[in-house]
C-alpha atoms as one frame of an Amber mdcrd trajectory, in Angstrom:
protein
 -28.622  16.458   1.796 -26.188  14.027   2.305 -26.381   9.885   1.202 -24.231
   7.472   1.975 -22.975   4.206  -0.152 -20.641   2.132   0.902 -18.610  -0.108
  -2.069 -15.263  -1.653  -2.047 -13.321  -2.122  -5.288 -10.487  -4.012  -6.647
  -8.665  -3.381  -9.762 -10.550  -5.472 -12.470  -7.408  -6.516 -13.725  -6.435
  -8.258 -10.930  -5.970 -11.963  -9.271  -3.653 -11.385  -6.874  -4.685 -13.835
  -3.675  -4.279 -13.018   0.024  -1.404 -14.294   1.385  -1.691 -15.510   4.974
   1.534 -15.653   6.094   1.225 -19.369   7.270   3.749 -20.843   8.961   5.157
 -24.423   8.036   3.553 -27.552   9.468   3.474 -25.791  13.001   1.170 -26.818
  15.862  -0.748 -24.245  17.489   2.099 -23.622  19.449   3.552 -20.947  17.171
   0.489 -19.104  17.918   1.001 -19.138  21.674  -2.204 -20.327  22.386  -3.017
 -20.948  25.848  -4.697 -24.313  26.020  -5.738 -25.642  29.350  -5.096 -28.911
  29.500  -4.086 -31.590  32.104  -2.412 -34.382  30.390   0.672 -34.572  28.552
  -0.233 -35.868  24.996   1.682 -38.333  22.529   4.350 -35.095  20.818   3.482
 -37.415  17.324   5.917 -36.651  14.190   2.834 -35.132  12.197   0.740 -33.809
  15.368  -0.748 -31.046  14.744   0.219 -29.959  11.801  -2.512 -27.385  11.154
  -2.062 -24.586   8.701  -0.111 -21.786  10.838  -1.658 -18.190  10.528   1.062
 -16.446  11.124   0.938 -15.725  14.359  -3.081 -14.614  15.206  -4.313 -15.682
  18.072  -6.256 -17.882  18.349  -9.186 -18.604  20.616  -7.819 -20.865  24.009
  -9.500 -24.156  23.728 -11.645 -25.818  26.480  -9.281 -28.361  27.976  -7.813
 -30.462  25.472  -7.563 -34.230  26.185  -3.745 -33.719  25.097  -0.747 -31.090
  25.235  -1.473 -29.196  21.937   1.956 -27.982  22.252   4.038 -31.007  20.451
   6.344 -29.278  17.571   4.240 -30.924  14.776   5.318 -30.825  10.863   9.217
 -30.997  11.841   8.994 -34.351   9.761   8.457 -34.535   6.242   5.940 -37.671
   6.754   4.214 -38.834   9.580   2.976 -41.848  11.704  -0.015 -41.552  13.494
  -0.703 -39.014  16.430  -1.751 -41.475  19.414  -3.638 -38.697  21.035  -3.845
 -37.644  24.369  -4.329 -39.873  27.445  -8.003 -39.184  29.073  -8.005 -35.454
  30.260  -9.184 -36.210  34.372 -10.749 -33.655  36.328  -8.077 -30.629  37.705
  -7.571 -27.346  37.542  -7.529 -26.903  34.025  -3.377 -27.106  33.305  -1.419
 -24.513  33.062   0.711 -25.750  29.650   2.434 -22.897  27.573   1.407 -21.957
  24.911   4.619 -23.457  23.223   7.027 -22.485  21.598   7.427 -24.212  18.542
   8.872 -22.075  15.693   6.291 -23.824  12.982   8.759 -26.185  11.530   9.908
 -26.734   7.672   8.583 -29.787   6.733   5.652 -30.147   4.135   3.456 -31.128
   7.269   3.313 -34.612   7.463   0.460 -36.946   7.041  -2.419 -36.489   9.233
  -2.474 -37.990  12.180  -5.738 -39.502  13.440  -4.992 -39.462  16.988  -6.845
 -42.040  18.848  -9.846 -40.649  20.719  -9.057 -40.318  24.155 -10.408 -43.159
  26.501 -13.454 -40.935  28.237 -13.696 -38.551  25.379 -11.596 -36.810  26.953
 -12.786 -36.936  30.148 -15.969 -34.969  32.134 -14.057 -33.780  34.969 -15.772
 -34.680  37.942 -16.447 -31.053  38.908 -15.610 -30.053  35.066 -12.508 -28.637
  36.328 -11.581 -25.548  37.428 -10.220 -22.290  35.130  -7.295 -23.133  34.116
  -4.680 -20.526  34.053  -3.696 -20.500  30.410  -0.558 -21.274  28.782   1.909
 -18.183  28.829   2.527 -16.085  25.288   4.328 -18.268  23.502   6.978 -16.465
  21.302   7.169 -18.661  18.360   8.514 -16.789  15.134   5.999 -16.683  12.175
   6.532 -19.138   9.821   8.403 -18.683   6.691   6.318 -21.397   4.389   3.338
 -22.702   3.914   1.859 -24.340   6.750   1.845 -28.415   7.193  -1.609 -30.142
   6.322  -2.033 -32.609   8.623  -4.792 -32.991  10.635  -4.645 -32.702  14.314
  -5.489 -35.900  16.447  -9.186 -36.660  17.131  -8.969 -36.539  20.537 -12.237
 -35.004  22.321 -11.455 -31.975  24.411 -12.502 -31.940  28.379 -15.412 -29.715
  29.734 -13.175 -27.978  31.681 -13.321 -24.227  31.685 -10.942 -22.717  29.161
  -7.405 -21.162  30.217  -6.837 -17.571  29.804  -3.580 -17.918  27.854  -2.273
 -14.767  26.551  -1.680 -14.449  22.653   1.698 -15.383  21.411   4.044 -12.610
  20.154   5.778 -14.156  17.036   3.161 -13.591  14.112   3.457  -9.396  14.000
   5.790 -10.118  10.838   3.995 -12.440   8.909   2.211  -9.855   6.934   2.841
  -8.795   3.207   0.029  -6.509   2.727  -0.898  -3.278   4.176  -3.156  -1.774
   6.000  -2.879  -4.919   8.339  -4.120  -5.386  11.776  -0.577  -4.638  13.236
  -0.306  -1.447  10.776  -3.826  -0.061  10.086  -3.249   3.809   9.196  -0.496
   6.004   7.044   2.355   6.795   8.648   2.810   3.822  11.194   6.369   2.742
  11.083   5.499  -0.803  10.250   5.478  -0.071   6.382   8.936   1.717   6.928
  10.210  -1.582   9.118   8.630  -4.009   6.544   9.116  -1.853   3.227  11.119
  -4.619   1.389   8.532  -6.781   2.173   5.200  -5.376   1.367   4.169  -7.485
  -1.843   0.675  -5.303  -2.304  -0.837  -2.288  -0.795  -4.893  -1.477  -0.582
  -5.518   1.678   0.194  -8.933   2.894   1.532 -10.420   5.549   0.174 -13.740
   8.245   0.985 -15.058   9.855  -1.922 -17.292  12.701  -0.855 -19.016  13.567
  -4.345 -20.534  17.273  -4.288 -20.520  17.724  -8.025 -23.568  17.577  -9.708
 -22.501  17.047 -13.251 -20.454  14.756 -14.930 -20.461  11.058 -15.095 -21.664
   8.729 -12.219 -19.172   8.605  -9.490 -18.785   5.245  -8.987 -17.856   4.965
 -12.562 -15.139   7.347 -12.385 -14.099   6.244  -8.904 -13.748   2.424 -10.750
 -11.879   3.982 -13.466  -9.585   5.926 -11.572  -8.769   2.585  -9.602  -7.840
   0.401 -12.844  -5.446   3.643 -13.901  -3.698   3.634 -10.279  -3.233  -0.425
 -10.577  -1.981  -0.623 -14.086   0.726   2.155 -13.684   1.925   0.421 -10.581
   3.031  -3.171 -12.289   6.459  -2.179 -13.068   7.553  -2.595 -16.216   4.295
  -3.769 -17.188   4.690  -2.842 -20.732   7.007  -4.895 -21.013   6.591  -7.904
 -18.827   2.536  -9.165 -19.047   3.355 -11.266 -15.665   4.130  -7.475 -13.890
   1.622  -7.765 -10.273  -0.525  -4.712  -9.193   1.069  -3.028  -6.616  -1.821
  -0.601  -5.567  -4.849  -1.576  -4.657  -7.073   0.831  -4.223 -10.240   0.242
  -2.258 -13.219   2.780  -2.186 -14.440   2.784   1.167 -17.254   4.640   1.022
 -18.729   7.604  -1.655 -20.808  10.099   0.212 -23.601  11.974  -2.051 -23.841
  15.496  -0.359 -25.095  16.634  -3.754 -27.616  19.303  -3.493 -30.669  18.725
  -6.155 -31.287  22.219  -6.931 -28.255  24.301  -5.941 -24.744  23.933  -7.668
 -23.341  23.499  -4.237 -24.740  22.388  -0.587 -24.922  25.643   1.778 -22.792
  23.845   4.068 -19.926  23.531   1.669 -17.143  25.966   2.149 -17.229  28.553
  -0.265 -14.833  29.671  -3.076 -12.412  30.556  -4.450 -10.574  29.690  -1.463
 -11.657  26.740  -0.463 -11.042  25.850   2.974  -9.910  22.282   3.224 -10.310
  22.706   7.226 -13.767  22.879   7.243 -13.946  19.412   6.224 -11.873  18.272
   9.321 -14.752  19.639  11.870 -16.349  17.776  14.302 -19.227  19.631  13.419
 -18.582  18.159   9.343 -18.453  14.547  11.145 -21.789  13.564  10.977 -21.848
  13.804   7.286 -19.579  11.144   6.630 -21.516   8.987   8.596 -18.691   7.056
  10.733 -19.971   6.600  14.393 -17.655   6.830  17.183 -17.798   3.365  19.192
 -15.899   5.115  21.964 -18.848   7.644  22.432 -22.072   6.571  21.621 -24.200
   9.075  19.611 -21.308  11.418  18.306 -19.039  10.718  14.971 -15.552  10.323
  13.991 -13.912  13.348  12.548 -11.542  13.071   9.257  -8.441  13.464  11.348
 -10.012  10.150  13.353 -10.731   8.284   9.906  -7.017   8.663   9.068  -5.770
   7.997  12.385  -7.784   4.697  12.871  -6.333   3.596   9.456 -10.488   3.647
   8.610  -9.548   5.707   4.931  -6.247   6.431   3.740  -7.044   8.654   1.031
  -9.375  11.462   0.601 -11.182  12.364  -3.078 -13.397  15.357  -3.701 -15.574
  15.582  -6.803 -15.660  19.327  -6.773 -14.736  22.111  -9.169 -10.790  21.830
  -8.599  -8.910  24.758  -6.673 -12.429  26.825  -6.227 -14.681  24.480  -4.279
 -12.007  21.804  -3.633  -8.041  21.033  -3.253  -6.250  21.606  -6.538  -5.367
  18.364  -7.933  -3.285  16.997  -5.427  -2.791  18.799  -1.938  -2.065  16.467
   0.618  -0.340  16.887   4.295   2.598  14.092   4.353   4.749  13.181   7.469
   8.312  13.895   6.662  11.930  11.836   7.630  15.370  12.391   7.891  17.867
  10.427   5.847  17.577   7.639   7.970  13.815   7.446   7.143  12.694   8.421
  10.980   9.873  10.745  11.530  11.109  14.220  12.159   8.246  14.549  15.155
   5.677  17.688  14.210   6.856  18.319  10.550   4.531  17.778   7.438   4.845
  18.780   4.226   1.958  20.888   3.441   2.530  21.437  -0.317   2.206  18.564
  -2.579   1.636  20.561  -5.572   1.246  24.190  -4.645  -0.529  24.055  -0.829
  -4.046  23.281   0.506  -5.824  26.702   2.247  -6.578  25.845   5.907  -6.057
  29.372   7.374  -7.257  28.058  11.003  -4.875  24.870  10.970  -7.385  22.269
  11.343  -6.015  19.620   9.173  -4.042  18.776  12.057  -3.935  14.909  11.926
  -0.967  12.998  13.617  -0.585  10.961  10.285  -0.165  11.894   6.884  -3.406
  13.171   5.315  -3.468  12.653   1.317  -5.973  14.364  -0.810  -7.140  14.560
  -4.425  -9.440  15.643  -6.834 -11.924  14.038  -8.981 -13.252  15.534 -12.053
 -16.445  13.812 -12.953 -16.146  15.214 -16.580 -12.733  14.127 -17.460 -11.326
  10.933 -18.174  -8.639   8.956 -15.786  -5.725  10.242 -16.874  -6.294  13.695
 -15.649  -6.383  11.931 -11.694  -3.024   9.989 -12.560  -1.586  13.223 -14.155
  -3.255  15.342 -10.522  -2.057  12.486  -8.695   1.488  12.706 -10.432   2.933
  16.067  -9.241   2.212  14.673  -5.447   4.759  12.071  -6.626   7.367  14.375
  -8.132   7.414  16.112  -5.065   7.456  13.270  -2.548  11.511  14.710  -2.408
  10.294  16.605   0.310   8.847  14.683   3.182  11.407  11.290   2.089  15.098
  12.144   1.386  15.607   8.712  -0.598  13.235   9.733  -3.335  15.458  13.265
  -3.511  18.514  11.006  -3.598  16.915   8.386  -5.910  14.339   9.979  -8.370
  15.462  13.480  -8.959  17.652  11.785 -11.945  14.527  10.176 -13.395  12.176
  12.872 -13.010  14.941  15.402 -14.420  15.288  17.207 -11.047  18.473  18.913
  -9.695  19.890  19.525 -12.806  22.047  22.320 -11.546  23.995  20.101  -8.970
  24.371  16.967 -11.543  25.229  18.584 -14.611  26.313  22.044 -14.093  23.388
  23.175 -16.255  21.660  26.375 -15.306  18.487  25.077 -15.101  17.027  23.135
 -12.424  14.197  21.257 -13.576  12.549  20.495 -17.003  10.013  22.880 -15.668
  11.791  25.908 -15.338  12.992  26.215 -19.448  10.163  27.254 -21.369   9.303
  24.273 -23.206   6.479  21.941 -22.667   4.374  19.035 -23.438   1.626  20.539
 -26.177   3.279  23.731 -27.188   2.512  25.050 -30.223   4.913  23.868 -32.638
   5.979  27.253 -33.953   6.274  28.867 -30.411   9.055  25.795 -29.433  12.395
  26.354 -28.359  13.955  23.169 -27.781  15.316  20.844 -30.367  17.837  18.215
 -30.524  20.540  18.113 -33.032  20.988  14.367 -31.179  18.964  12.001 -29.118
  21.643  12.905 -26.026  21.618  16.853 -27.019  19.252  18.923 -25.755  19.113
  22.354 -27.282  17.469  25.869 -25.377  17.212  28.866 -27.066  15.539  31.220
 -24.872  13.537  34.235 -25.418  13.818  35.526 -21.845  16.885  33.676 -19.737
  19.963  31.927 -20.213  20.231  29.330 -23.524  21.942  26.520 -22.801  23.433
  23.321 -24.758  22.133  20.153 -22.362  24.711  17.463 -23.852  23.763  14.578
 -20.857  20.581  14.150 -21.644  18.735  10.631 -21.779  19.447   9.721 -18.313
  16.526  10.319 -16.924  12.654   9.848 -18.151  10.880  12.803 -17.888   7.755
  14.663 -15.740   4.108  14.888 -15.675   4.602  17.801 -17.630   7.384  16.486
 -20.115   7.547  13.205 -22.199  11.117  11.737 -22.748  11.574  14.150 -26.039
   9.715  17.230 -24.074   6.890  17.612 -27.103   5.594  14.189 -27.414   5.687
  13.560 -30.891   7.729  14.968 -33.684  11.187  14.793 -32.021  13.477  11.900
 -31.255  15.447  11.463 -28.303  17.361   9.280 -25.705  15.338   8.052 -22.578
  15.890   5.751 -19.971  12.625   5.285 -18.986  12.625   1.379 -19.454  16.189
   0.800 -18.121  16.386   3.488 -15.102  18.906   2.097 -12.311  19.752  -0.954
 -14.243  23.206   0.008 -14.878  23.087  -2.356 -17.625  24.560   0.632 -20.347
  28.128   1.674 -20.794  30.081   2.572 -18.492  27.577   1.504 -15.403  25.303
   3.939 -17.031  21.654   3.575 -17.731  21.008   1.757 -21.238  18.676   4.363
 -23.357  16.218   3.909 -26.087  14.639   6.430 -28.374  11.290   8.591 -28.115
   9.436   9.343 -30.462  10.105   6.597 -33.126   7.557   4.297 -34.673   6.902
   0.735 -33.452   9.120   1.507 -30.013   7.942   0.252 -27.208   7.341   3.477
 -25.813   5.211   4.438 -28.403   3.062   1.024 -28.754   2.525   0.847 -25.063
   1.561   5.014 -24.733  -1.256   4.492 -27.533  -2.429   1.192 -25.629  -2.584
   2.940 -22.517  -4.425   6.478 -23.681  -7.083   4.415 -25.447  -7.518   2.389
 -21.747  -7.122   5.586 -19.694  -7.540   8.595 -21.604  -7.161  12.436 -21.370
  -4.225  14.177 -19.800  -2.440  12.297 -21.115  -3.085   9.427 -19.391  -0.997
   6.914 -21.698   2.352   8.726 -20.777   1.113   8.916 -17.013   0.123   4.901
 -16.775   4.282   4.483 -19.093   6.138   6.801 -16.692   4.605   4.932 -13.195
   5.223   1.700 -14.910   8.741   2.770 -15.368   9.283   3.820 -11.959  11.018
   1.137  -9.664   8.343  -0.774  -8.017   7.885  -3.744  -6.565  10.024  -6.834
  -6.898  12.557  -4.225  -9.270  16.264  -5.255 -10.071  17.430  -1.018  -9.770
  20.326  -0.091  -7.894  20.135   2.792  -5.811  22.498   6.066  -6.208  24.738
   4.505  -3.670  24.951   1.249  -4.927  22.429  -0.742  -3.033  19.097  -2.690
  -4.527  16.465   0.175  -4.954  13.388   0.141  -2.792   9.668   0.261  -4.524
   9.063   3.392  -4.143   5.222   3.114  -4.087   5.545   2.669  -0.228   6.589
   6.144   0.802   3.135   7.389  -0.332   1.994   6.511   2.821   4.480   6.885
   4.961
């Protein structure tokens, strides 16, 4: 039994707007546009003037009385456009498209352009096709585009030219997916990763558990989490933007009314992811294949089209579905190009796909939902794929192990690795603990099994999924950089640090806000540690000395 709704959300917290990447004051010109026309029209200091789109093509115009192609909006005010002289009958021009780079100035006033004498003209035979202008390779614009109108002038009935689309918009965009970069992996986000001001992933939700709360209320839950963590330093700074997105695409019910699980589902305990990569599984989502009539894309198809970005199965975690986060990511060298036909297939322990179907030429992510938990448990799931993003992207090994208390060994001379290999943890039993601190930089193991070890550098870092700032949570003070990780702005060129636990912090305040919002897991220390991660529009430096990169990008590279 399978049914289908299709929903897009948005973080309810937001207001972000579109930007359109509009270039200043330009005439169509920037755009390339191929207008056929046969006169040469007045170039006018306001002209065109028409808001620039950042380079989309747009449609080629039946003959217009004038040539479109004067570099409108170079002047910050504007006489009046005189129009183009009467278009006559001809073959329909063969102007470029121009190549105007869409100008600086605030766009001018609008010109009226006098109506051309005949409207225009008829054309005694309506003219033949004209040829088009050639691309035009106009650079997007960098502003906002001009707002004067274009002239009045009535285009001729001539048949339209078959100008070719200019090339100079591709860069104009600060979003993703975009039409020039629809799916994961497409080197686009890599080329444009300073740039990228929000990201909206797409996700399918294929819901197969029966109990639990309604899916799209978890689904819209889950979505608010994911935004809030990503406004960095948003506990701090109530101005932070959502960097995330998150869009559900579309939840398919293959709930079965009477039996825990479908008979198509793949069995447990080992589930095999695979099965849901099938072309013979296609049909259930429901995506037809324009290319061939009648049939259905597959999953490996829905990633590769940039169609969903993100995959989330309400299932019974690790039995009937991937444990909480188990996705298939594309990995790079240090330069951040693809290393062609690796992937790293183990997130946070590895999916089971004994035939190797999940064979997509992109990065696949996946996730689980838990319909009876609240949103923190998907940020906490969703958290381990980011500790371990080291893998596939050699920045975030370079850049984050320090924050997430990684390589230990190499930077301290400790002999521990990670937080997670000593034997202390978030929610231990008080009485069963076996770290202290005799001071907030002073970490002290005493182990029952292993080596015990003094940890006197600690505090330059913020912690794990696993492990607040202080390891327990509450109880024990200690030093943290959470809130000032690559500033530099401490002694030394160090990291300043604050203390956790302790009463009216920050830290504190803003982790009670946050569970209450998005609760269980933990979910207030999961929304404080993303916050404190460097994000977009971040001040960090880098180990080597260079502005940080948001780091939310590489999820989908």
């Amino acid at each position: 039994m399978s049914h289908v709704i299709r929903r897009r959300f948005l973080a309810a917290t937001l207001g972000v707007g579109l930007a359109s990447g509009c270039g200043d004051g330009g005439g169509a010109g920037s755009n390339g546009d191929g207008f056929a026309v046969t006169g040469t029209g007045g170039v006018g200091a306001g002209g065109v003037g028409a808001t620039g789109v950042g380079g989309s093509p747009q449609s080629a115009a039946s003959g217009v009385g004038g040539d479109g192609s004067g570099i409108g909006g170079a002047s910050t005010s504007s006489t009046t456009g005189t129009g183009g002289g009467p278009a006559v009958s001809g073959a329909g021009g063969t102007s470029q498209g121009g190549t105007g780079d869409g100008g600086v100035g605030a766009g001018g006033s609008a010109g009226t352009g006098a109506v051309g004498a005949s409207a225009g003209g008829t054309g005694a035979t309506g003219g033949g096709d004209g040829s088009g202008g050639s691309a035009g390779t106009g650079s997007a614009g960098t502003g906002n585009g001009g707002t004067g109108n274009g002239g009045t002038g009535n285009a001729g009935t001539g048949n339209a030219g078959t100008g070719n689309a200019g090339t100079g918009g591709s860069g104009g965009y600060d979003y993703w997916p975009n039409p020039d970069a629809p799916a994961n992996s497409d080197l686009w986000i890599r080329d444009h990763h300073d740039s990228i001001r929000v990201m909206r992933p797409r996700v399918l939700v294929l819901d197969v558990q029966r109990v639990g709360q309604p899916i799209a209320t978890v689904t819209q839950r889950i979505i608010d989490a994911i935004a809030e963590g990503s406004r960095y330093h948003g506990y701090s700074n109530a101005g932070a933007p959502v960097f995330l997105e998150y869009e559900i695409e579309k939840i398919v019910d293959l709930r079965d009314p009477t039996a825990q699980y479908p008979s198509f589902w793949p069995p447990g305990p080992n589930f095999d992811v695979g099965e849901l990569f099938t072309s013979a599984f296609a049909p259930r989502y429901g995506f037809e294949n324009p290319d061939q009539p009648g049939s259905y894309l597959t999953m490996c198809q829905l990633f590769e089209r940039g169609i969903v970005h993100e995959l989330w199965i309400a299932a019974e975690a690790g039995v009937r579905a991937v444990y909480e986060n188990q996705s298939r990511m594309q990995r790079y060298d240090a330069n951040l190009n693809k290393i062609s036909g690796s992937f790293q297939e183990c997130t946070n322990g590895c999916f089971n796909d004994p035939q190797n179907r999940v064979n997509c030429s992109v990065s696949v992510r996946m996730q689980e939902v838990n319909k009876g938990r609240g949103p923190g448990c998907f940020t906490h799931a969703a958290g381990h794929a980011l500790e371990n993003m080291w893998d596939a992207i050699p920045y975030i090994r370079t850049n984050a192990h320090r924050f997430f208390y990684n390589g230990m060994q190499q930077r301290y001379g400790i002999p521990y690795n990670r937080l997670y290999d000593i034997d202390c943890f978030l929610g231990q039993a008080v009485g069963d603990r076996k770290c202290s601190f005799p001071s907030p930089t002073t970490l002290q193991y005493n182990a029952t099994t292993g080596q015990s070890m003094t940890f006197t550098e600690f505090g330059q870092g913020c912690g794990d999924i696993h492990h607040k700032p202080n390891i327990y949570g509450s109880g024990v003070t200690s030093a943290q950089a959470c809130e000032h990780y690559g500033l530099r702005d401490g002694a030394n060129g160090r990291d300043q640090t604050t203390l956790y636990s302790q009463a009216g912090s920050l830290a504190d305040t803003k982790m009670a806000e946050y569970e209450s919002r998005f609760p269980d897991c933990d979910g207030g220390w999961q929304t404080y540690i993303r916050q404190s991660m460097p994000g977009y529009d971040n001040p960090a430096f880098a180990e080597d000395g260079t502005p940080m990169k948001n780091w939310w990008p590489f999820l989908f590279y």
